[in-house]
C-alpha positions in Angstrom: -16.0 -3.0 -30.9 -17.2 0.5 -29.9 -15.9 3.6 -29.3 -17.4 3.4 -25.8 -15.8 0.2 -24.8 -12.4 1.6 -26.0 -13.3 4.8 -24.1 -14.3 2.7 -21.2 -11.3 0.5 -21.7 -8.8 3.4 -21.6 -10.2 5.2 -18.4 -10.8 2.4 -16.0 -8.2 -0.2 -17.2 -5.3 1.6 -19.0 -5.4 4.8 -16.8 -4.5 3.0 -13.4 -2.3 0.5 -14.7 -0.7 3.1 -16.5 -0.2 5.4 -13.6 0.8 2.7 -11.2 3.7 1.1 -13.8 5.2 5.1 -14.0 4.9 5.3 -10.2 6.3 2.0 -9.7 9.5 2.9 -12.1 9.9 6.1 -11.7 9.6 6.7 -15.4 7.5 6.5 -19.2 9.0 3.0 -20.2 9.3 3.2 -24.7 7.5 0.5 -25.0 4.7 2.0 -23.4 4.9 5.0 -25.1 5.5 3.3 -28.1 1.8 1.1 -27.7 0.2 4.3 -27.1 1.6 5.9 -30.2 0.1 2.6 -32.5 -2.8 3.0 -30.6 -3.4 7.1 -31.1 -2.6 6.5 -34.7 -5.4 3.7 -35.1 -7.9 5.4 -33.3 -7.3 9.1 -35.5 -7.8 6.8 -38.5 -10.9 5.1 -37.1 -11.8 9.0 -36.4 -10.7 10.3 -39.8 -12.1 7.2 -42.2 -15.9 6.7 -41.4 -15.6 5.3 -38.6 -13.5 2.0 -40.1 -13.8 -0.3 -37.2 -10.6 -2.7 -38.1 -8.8 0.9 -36.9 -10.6 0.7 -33.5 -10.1 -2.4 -33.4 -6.4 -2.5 -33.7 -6.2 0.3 -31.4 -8.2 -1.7 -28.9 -5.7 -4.3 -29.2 -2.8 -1.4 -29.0 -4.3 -0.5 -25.5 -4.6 -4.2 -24.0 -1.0 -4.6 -24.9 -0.1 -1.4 -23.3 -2.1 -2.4 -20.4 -0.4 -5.9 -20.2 2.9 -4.2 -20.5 1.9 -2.2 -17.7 1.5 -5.1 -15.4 4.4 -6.7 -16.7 6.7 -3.6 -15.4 4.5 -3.3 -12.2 5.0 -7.2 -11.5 8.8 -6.9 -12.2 9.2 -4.2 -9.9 7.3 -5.4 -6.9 9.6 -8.1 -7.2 12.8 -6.4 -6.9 10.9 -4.6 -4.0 10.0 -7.8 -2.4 13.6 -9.6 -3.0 14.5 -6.8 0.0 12.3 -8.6 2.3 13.0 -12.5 1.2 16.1 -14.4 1.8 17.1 -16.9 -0.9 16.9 -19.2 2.0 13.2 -17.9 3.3 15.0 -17.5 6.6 13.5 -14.4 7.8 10.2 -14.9 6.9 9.0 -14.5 9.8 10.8 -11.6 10.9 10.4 -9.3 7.5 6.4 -9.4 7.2 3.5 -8.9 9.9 2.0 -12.0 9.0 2.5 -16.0 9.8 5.4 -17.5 8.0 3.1 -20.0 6.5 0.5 -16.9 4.9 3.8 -15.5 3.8 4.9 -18.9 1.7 1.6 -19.4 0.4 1.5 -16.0 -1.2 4.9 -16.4 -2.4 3.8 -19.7 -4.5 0.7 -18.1 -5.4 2.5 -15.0 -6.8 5.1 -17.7 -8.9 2.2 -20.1 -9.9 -0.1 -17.2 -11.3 3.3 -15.4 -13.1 3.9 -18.6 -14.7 0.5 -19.2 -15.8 0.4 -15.3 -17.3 3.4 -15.8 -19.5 2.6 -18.8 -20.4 -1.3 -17.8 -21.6 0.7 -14.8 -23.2 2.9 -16.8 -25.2 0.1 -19.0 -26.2 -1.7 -16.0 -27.8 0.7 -13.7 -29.2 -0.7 -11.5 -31.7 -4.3 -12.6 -30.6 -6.4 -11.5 -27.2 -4.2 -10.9 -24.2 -7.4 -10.5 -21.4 -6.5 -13.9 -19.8 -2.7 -13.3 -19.3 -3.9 -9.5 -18.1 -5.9 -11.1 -15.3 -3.1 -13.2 -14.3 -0.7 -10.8 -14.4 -3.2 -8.3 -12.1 -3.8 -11.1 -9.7 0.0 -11.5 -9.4 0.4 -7.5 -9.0 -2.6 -7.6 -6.6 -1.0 -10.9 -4.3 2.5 -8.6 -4.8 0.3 -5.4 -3.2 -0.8 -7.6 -0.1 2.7 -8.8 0.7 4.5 -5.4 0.4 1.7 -3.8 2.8 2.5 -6.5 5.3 6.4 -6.0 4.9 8.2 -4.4 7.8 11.0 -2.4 7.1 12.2 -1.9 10.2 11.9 -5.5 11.0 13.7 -6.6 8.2 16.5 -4.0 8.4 16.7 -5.3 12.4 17.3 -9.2 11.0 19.8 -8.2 7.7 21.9 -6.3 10.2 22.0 -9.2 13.2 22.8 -11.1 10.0 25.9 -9.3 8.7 26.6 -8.8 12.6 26.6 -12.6 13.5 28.8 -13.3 10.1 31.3 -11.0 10.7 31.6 -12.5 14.6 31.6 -16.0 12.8 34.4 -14.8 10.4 36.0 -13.3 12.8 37.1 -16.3 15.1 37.9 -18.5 12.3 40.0 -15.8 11.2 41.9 -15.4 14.6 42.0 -19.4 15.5 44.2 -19.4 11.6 46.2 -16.7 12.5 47.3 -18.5 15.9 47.3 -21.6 14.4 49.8 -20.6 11.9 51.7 -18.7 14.7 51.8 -22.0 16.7 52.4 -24.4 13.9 55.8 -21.5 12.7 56.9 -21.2 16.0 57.1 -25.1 16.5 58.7 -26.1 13.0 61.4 -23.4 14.0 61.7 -25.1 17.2 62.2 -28.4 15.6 64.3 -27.8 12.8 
């Protein structure tokens, strides 16, 4: 480990993700600020004590968890974004993105296969290196990017309001054939008895 790398490290991988998860929320998450606190203190001690590299090192591994936290809140927030656009039941698939229903799906599993895979590889290596789950979790983000640039809002606002609109009208008659029903089925029992 080198200061370079961790240099290197920092500005083209931490930087971006970092930026993009405060975007993405709206705010500096603790944990995050917390990983860069352990990481700030390891790297003045690798600074202050000839250049012990166990302190870069551990403030490498500081940094690749901030990054992977990063992605974590970035993934987590595309998917809330997303959950606008996709019905439980996948029924407006079509209607929501400008893309083929099928392209749509496929991204979808793609997005829940790789997520699965990241947590799984991060499980598997807790305390050790994280790079694997990190690329899984920035091909999920990435697959997340693509789907959200092909969302339509307008489209999708158009079908949620049909929606509600057809579910009231549904409601609605079932709701006026109990009311005369029960109308019908008083006026005849006072008739009778």
């Amino acid at each position: 480990m080198t200061l370079a790398r961790y240099l290197s490290y920092y500005y083209e991988q931490f930087i971006p993700a970092y930026a993009d998860a405060v975007a993405s929320l709206g705010d500096k998450p603790a944990q995050l600020l917390v990983e860069q606190e352990n990481t700030l203190a390891h790297l003045l001690a690798y600074l202050k004590d000839d250049k012990d590299r166990e302190n870069l090192k551990k403030a490498y591994g500081h940094l690749e968890r901030a990054t992977l936290d990063c992605y974590k809140i970035i993934w987590v927030t595309h998917k809330e974004k997303l959950a606008y656009y996709i019905r439980l039941d996948n029924s407006n698939l079509a209607l929501a993105f400008n893309a083929s229903e099928s392209e749509v799906m496929q991204k979808i599993e793609a997005i829940d296969t790789l997520a699965k895979e990241a947590r799984e590889l991060e499980a598997r290596n807790i305390g050790q290196n994280s790079s694997k789950a990190l690329e899984k979790y920035i091909q999920v983000v990435a697959l997340e990017r693509e789907l959200l640039q092909s969302a339509d809002i307008k489209k999708a606002s158009s079908y949620n309001k049909f929606k509600l609109s057809h579910l009231i009208k549904e409601h609605s008659i079932g709701f006026g054939v109990g009311i005369v029903t029960s109308i019908v089925s008083t006026l005849l029992y006072n008739l009778l008895f």
